[in-house]
C-alpha positions in Angstrom: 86.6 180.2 70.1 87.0 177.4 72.1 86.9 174.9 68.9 89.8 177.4 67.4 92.1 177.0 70.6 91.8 173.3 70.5 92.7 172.8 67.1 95.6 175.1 67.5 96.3 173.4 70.7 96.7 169.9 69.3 98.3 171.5 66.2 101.2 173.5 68.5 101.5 170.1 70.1 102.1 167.8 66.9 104.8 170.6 66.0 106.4 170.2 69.2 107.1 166.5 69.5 108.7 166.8 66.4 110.8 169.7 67.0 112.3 168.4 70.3 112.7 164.8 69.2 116.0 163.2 68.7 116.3 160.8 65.8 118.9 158.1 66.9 119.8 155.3 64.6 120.0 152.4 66.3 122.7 151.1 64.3 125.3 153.2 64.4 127.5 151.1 65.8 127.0 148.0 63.1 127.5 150.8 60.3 130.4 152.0 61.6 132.0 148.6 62.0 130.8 148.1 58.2 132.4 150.9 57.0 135.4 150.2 58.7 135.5 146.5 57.4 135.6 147.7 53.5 138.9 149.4 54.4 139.8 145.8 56.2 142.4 143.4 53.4 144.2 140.1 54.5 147.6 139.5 54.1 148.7 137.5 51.1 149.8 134.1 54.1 146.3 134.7 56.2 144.4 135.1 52.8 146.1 131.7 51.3 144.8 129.5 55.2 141.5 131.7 54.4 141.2 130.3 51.3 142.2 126.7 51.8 140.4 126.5 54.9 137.0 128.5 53.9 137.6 129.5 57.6 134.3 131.3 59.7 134.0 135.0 60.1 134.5 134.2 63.6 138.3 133.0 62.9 141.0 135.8 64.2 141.8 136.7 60.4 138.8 139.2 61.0 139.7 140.0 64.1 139.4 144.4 64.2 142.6 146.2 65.4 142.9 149.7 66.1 144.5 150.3 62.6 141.5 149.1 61.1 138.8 151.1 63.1 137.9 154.5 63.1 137.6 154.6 66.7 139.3 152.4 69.1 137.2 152.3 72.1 134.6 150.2 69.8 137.4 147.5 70.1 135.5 147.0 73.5 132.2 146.5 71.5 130.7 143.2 71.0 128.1 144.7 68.5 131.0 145.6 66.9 133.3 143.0 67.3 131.0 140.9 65.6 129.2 142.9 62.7 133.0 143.9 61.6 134.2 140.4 61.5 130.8 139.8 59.7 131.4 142.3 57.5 134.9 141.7 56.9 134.6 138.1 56.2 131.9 139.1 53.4 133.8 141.2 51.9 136.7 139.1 51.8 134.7 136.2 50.3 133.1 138.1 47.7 136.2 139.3 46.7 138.1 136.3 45.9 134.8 134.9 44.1 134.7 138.0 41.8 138.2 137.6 40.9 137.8 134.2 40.0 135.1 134.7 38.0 136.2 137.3 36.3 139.2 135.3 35.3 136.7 132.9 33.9 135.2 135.6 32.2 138.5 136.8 30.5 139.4 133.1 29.4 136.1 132.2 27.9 135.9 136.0 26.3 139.3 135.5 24.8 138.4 131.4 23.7 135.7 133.1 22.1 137.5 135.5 19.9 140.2 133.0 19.0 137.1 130.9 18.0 136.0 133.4 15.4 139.0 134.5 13.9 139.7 130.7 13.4 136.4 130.9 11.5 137.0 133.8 9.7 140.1 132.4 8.7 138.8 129.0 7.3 136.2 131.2 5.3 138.3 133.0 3.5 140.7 129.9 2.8 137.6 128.9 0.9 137.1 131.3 -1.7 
């Protein structure tokens, strides 16, 4: 009996820790400024200096504004603050590189087919 009430004891007491425990993330804050830094774009002037410049995610280009976040008393965050500029300035810079190189990709695509119809072309002048 007593063998029974301890194992049901420590059983009832497992369930409870989980059942009354919170599960916080501890970055909340650092995905919300994430999220809200995928919505972030520079204008075409800011994005030109960005570009010439290769300027720090600590420049004010990435600086959040409360038309950017989705809650403006993070604006007072410095967790936040910094992961959006972070964030911002990632997405920023892997933006322009994919465009570049997927004008690369275009140009050498199109090289390429020029290349063999040119072929084909010289082939058939043969027969």
């Amino acid at each position: 009996m007593n063998k029974s009430l301890t194992i049901l004891f420590v059983c009832l007491l497992a369930a409870s820790t989980q059942t009354f425990s919170q599960s916080t993330h501890p970055d909340s804050v650092k995905e919300t400024a994430i999220m809200d830094a995928e919505k972030f774009k520079l204008n075409e002037a800011n994005l030109k200096r960005f570009k010439s410049e290769r300027s720090k995610h600590t420049s004010d280009f990435f600086k959040p504004t409360p038309s950017t976040t989705s809650n403006a008393s993070l604006l007072n965050d410095s967790v936040y603050v910094k992961a959006f500029r972070q964030a911002a300035h990632k997405n920023t810079r892997s933006s322009t590189k994919v465009k570049k190189n997927s004008t690369m990709g275009t140009v050498g695509y199109v090289a390429g087919g020029v290349a063999v119809v040119a072929l084909i072309f010289l082939g058939l002048n043969e027969i």
